[in-house]
Structures are given as C-alpha cells and as structure tokens.
N, C-alpha and C positions, 0 to 999 in steps of 0.2 A: 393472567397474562399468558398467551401463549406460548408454546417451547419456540427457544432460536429469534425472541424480541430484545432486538438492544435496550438497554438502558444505560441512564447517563449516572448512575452509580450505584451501588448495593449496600446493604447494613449488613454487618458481623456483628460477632462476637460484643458484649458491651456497647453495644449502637452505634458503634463507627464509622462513618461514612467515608466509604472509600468513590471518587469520581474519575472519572475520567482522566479529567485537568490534573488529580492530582497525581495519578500512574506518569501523565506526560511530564509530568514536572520533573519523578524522580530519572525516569529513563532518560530524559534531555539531561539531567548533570552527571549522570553515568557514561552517555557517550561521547560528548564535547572532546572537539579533538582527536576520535578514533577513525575516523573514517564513515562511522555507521550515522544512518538516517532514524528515525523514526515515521512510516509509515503509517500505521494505525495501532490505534488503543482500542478493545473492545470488552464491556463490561456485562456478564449474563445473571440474568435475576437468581440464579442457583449458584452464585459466588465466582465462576470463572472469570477470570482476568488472563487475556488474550494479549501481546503487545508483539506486532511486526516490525520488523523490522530489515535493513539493507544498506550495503554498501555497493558502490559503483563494482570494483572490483569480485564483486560477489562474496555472498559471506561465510563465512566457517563453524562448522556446530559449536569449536570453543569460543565465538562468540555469542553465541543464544546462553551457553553455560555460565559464563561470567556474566552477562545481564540478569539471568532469573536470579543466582547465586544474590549480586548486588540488590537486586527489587524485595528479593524474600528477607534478606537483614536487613531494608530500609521498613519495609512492612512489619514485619518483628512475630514474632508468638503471640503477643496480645489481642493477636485480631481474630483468632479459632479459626475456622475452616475454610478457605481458600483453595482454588486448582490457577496454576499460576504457570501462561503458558507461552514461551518466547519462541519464535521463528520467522523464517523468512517467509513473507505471502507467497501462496502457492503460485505454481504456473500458469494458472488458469484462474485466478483473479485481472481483475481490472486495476491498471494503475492512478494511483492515487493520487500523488504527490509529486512537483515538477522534479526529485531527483531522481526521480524512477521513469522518469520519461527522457532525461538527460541520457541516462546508465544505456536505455534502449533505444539511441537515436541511431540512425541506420537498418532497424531491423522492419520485418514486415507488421503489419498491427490492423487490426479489425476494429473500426470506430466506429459507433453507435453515434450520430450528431442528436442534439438537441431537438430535432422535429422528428426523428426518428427514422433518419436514413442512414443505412449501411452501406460505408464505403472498406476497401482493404488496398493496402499502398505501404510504400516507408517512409517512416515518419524523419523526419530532417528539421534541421532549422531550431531545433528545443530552445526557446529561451525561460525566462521567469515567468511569462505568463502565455506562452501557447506552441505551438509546434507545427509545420509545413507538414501536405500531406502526398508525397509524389504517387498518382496512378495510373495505371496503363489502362487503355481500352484499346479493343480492337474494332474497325471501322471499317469495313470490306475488307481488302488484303493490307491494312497498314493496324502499324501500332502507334495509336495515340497518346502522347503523356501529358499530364495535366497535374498539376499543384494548386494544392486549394490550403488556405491558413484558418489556424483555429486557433481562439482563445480556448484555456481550459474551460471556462464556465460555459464554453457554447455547446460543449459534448456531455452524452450521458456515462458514455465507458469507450474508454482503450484498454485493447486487448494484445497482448503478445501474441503475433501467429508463433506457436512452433513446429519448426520441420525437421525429418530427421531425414534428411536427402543427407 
C-alpha cells in the first residue's frame, strides 16, 4: 500500500480493529453539547488516527487536548502502538462538512464545481444542503454580479480564500 493511502481501519495490538465509524462514534459522545463539530476521521496503515475537528467560534488547543486526553482512555493501553492526533483542519484544506461552511459564510472561497470549473466569490445563503455563490465580473467598464447556487454534492472542493489585507 503506498504511504499517505487512507484506510477505513487498522489492526493493533492483539487484532483489534480499530475503524473509522468507531473513532466517530467515540469523538461524537465526547463533544455532544460543546459547541465542537466533528470534521473528519482519518485512519493510516502505520496506525495513525488523525481526528478534525471545529467549532463556529473557532477552537482552542485546550480543546484538541481534552479530546485526544478523552479518545486515548476511551482506546486504552491494550491496543500497543498508536499516534493519535487531534486538531483543527488546516487553512488550506477544503471544507468538508455543512458546519464549516455555515462557520464560513460571508467570506471569499475558491470552488472547484463538479465539471471542473473554477469559480471565486462569497459564499452566502449556507443551508443543510448547499450554499449561494456571490461573483463579480468585470464587463467593459462595469462590475457584474451574479449568484449562482450549489448543492454540496455538486462541487468538488471549497476552499477558504485567505487574506491578509
């Protein structure tokens, strides 16, 4: 298998199967109630367990600490060798999940659609299943705006522009 290929779970220690579903399961009754989402789970054939995570308000290293802390005595000693690693997705990932597109309405974003056109705009309108995409063109001397809507499932990535104007 080559380095950096997902897998949907790993064996430890004593033939353990640790999956996916079941990282999600224990991080979903860890955060209930705190504000935090769960982004992604990711499991690598050399035992890392990767778990994203976020909150609208943005989140705090004491919250990554209190999750791995929680994940690692849910997981226990019996399983040997694990690297086990909480944080927020970086900047420069693509968002995943509609609360992270909620968290980032109003900001600029770079969207990959589904046939593989790239548009850039702010993104508006987030509901449960897609989000408005306000763009400007320029058309001789005027500025065009145009809104165009997307289900999730119709894009391949949204991307956060950031700037540091």
């Amino acid at each position: 298998m080559a380095q950096g290929t997902k897998v949907p779970y790993f064996v430890i220690k004593n033939q353990t199967v640790i999956t996916k579903d079941h990282i999600r399961k224990l991080v979903t009754e860890h955060i209930s109630a705190t504000g935090i989402f769960l982004v992604d789970v990711r499991l690598s054939s050399t035992g890392r367990i990767t778990v994203l995570i976020d909150r609208p308000e943005g989140l705090k290293i004491e919250d990554c600490v209190m999750l791995s802390k929680q994940i690692s005595n849910d997981l226990g000693e019996e399983l040997g060798d694990y690297e086990l690693n909480v944080s927020s997705p970086g900047l420069d990932m693509p968002l995943l999940v509609p609360e992270q597109f909620m968290k980032n309405e109003g900001r600029m974003v770079d969207v990959m659609t589904g046939e593989g056109e790239r548009l850039k705009g702010v993104m508006m309108n987030v509901t449960a299943g897609g989000f408005d995409l306000q763009t400007e063109t320029k058309q001789k001397k005027e500025t065009v705006t145009a809104v165009r809507s997307f289900n999730f499932e119709d894009v391949k990535s949204v991307k956060v522009i950031i700037s540091f104007k």
